[in-house]
Residue, then its C-alpha position, 0 to 999 in steps of 0.5 A: x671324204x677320201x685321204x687326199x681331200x682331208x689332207x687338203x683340207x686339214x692343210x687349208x685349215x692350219x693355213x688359213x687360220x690362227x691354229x688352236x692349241x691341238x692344231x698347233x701341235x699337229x702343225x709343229x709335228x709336221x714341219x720341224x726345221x733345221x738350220x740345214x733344212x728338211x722336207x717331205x714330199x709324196x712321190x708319183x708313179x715311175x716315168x718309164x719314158x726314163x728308160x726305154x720300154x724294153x728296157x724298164x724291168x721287173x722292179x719298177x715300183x710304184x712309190x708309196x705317196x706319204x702325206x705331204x708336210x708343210x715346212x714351217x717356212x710356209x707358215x711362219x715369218x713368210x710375210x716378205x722375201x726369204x732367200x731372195x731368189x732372183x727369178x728375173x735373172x734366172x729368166x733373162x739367162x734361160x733366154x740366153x740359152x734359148x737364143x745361143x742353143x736354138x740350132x741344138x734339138x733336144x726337147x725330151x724330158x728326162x725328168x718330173x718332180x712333183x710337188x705334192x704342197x701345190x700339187x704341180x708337176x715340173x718337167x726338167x729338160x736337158x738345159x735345165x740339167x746344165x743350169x743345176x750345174x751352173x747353179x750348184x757350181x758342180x760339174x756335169x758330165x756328159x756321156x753318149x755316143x758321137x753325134x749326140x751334140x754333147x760338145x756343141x750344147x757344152x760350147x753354145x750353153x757356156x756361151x750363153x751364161x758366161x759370154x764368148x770371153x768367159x769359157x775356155x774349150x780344151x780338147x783331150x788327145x791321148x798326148x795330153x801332158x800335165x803341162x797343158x793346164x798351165x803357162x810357162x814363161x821362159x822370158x822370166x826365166x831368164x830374168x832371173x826368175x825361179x822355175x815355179x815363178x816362171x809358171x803362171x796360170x792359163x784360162x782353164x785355171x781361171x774362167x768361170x766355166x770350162x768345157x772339156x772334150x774326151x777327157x777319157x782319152x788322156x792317159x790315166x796317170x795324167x787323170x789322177x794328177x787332174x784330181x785337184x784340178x776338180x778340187x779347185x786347187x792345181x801344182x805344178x813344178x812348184x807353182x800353186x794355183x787356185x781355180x776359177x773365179x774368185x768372189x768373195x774368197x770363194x771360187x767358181x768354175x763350172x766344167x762341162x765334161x763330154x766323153x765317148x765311152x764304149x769298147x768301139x771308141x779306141x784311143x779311150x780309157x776308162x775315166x779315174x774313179x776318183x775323177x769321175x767322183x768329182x764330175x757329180x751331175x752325170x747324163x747318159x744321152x744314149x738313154x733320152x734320145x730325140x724326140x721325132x720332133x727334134x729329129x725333124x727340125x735337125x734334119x731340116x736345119x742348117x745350123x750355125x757355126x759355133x762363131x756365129x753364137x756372139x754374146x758378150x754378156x756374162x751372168x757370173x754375178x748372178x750366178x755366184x750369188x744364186x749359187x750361194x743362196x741355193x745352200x740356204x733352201x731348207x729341206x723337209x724333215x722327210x728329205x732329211x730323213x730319207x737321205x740319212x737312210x739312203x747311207x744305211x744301203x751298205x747295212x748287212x745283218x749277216x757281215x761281222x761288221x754289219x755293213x757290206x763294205x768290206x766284203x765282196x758282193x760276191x761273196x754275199x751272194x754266194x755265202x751271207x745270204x743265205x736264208x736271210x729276210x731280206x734277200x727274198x724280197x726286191x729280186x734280190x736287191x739287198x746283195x746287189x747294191x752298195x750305197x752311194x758314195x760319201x760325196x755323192x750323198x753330200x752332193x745330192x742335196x745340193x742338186x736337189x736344192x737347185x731343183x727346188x727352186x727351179x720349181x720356185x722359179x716356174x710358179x714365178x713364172x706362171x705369177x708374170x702371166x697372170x695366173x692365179x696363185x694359191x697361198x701355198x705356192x706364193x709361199x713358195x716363191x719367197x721360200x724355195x723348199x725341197x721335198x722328198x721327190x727333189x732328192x729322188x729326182x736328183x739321185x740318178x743323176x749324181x749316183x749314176x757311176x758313184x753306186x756300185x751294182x752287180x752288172x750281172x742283178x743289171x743284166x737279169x733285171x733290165x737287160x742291162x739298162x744301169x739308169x733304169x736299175x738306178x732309178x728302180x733302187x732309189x724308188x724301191x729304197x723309198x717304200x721300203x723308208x716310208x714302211x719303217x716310218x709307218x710300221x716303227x712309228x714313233x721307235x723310229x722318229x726318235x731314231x732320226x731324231x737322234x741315233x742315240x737311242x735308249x735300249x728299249x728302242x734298241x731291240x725293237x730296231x735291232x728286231x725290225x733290222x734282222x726280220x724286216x729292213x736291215x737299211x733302217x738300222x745298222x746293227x753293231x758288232x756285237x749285235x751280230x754276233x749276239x744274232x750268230x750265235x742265236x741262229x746257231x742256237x737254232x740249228x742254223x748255220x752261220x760259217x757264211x760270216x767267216x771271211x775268205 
């Protein structure tokens, strides 16, 4: 019997019967839970249509597939509705979205998740990328080069779910002023009102969603004032305002942004990076273009004005509540896992502190690197990238939530036609749950600009493709996890489990960190310098931790 039928077979096992006192133990060790859920989930080969062929380097991996786990949602207490998803809604606004962007061709896939419980693969397109937005109540950004459709998608999909009266559209022009984010009433001033009393709140304070032309042609001191716009909070000359929709003393407003980048678009700056932290769902166009489909059906149709799209129904209680109930979707203890290791990319046994943050990259490469483990393996990886941001860690999660139930969403979907189901994926109907792959799926898509890598690792590795490099760490991140777990055994379950390891524990992670993976542990300072001072011991220099 091979490896994935006793797989599926233990599973059907365990599912389908009353498990015994040895299976039930076996049960509990693969589907622990925590109130802010786990998953895990086996990973399929790359897709190189993410990337154009020519474009795809030396580092695409082939992602080691670990055996799927099985949340416990799956077999306790799953007898009737868990978040009560409401898919009938999710239908109804994907046909909203059908019929106000039917003249916008993009049908290219830029994305597969794979769900290893049921094995089923689930393509997500462009729109469906928007409606993760929609879901998540997180900005996207859209980048690309002019006549890419970036702003009539944006128009045509707020329409869609938020009716013609429910979006906003605000062009940028380098002339932009902080001004232009609010109303003032001079009739109240002179009435007696004060200056901040004077100052009310305009549409793009307070509709569900806004979408945002050029921003990067506004001047940049004007961007960093727009910080807490993002923030959903706004000041100006006295007047506070919170932003977007109010529900239940939460707020909702989504913004679409699109942007021009490149040297050949003048009038363009570069966007604040503070700015673009906060814009969390990024899609580079240029990188999923037409297919000759939609190039045929573009050229051939006339198209509509954008007065022509009409719907005057809005779907913000919907969304409001699918938004909060997609927080709630569980993730496999797997998941969990992998995305606390994804924090450990900025971990450096060379650095004094034990973390590339800090200290230059360059100055790793040229001095730290230096005979180390690590370096040799991956092209030279370890000293080329930084983790991800704090927030885009935080904010991965929760795109990958909404993936998850898009999944839902799809079996659902095959319910309606009378397809037939297996027990596995009625469950997952009522219980959305979000595997290892969601979390590598959504990676690129929120670390895009937020991860720092060397252009030049870019350059040599993938002819400067950045989506391709992205998507390339994020996979080889993962084998290099499912190794620690394999060859750490149970040193590192009890390390995710609790980092407060006893010192036993310590050295052998300590010792897999310094000869093997030092993304699995984070050595401490005197750590480091117990290793510096055993390498001198060893006759090996170590004058590459001294700083600049």
């Amino acid at each position: 019997m091979g490896n994935d039928e006793y797989i599926g077979s233990k599973i059907a096992k365990i599912l389908n019967s009353e498990p015994d006192e040895k299976e039930e133990s076996l049960f509990r060790q693969i589907m622990k839970r925590s109130d802010e859920p786990d998953e895990k989930d086996a990973v399929e080969e790359p897709d190189k249509s993410e990337a154009p062929a020519d474009m795809v380097g030396p580092l695409e991996q082939k992602v080691v597939e670990p055996l799927p786990d099985i949340p416990k949602e799956i077999k306790e207490n799953l007898r009737g509705p868990r978040t009560d998803i409401d898919y009938t809604a999710i239908k109804e606004m994907r046909k909203s979205i059908a019929d106000c962007t039917s003249d916008y061709f993009h049908s290219a896939v830029l994305s597969k998740t794979k769900d290893t419980l049921t094995g089923n693969e689930h393509e997500l397109v462009l729109r469906d990328w928007l409606l993760i937005g929609a879901f998540t109540n997180e900005d996207v950004l859209l980048t690309g080069g002019t006549g890419t459709g970036k702003t009539m998608l944006a128009n045509r999909f707020a329409i869609a779910l938020y009716g013609n009266d429910g979006y906003v559209e605000k062009t940028v022009t380098p002339g932009t002023r902080e001004a232009d984010f609010t109303d003032l009433r001079v009739s109240k001033m002179t009435e007696g009102a004060t200056l901040a009393e004077a100052v009310e709140a305009p549409d793009v304070l307070k509709k569900p969603c806004v979408v945002i032309n050029e921003l990067n042609r506004m001047p940049l001191q004007i961007q960093n004032k727009l910080i807490s716009f993002f923030d959903m909070s706004y000041e100006y000359l006295g007047a506070k305002f919170k932003v977007g929709h109010d529900y239940g003393n939460k707020r909702y407003q989504l913004r679409i942004v699109t942007i021009n980048e490149g040297d050949r678009y003048r009038g363009t700056d570069q966007i604040d990076g503070a700015v673009r932290d906060r814009l969390i769902i990024e899609i580079p166009m240029d990188f999923f273009p037409l297919t000759k489909i939609d190039e045929m059906r573009k050229n051939t149709s006339e198209g509509k004005s954008l007065d022509e799209i009409v719907n005057n129904r809005t779907f913000i209680t919907e969304l409001t509540d699918i938004t909060s109930k997609v927080k709630k979707v569980p993730l496999t203890e797997e998941a969990e896992r992998f995305m606390e290791y994804l924090t450990g990319l900025d971990n450096c046994v060379r650095s004094n502190t034990g973390s590339k943050k800090g200290v230059d990259l360059r100055y790793i490469m040229e001095h730290a690197c230096t005979g180390c483990h690590s370096i040799q393996r991956d092209n030279h990886i370890c000293n080329s990238i930084y983790a991800p941001s704090p927030r885009a860690m935080s904010k991965v999660k929760k795109v990958a939530q909404a993936i998850s139930v898009l999944r839902s969403y799809d079996l659902f979907r095959s319910k309606e036609e009378n397809k037939r189901l297996t027990r596995q994926e009625e469950d997952l109907i009522r219980q959305p749950v979000v595997t290892t792959q969601d979390i590598i799926t959504a990676a690129p898509f929120v670390f895009y600009s937020k991860m720092n890598i060397n252009p030049m690792w870019i350059q040599k590795h993938y002819q400067g493709n950045k989506w391709a490099a992205v998507n390339s760490t994020i996979k080889i991140a993962y084998n290099r996890f499912v190794r620690f777990l394999d060859e750490a055994g149970d040193v590192a379950d009890r390390y995710f489990d609790n980092p407060t390891v006893n010192d036993l524990d310590k050295t052998t992670l300590r010792e897999y960190a310094t000869t093997k993976d030092p993304w699995a542990y984070k050595l401490s300072s005197s750590e480091v310098s117990a290793a510096n001072t055993a390498r001198q011991q060893a006759g090996i220099d170590t004058d590459h931790t001294r700083r600049r």
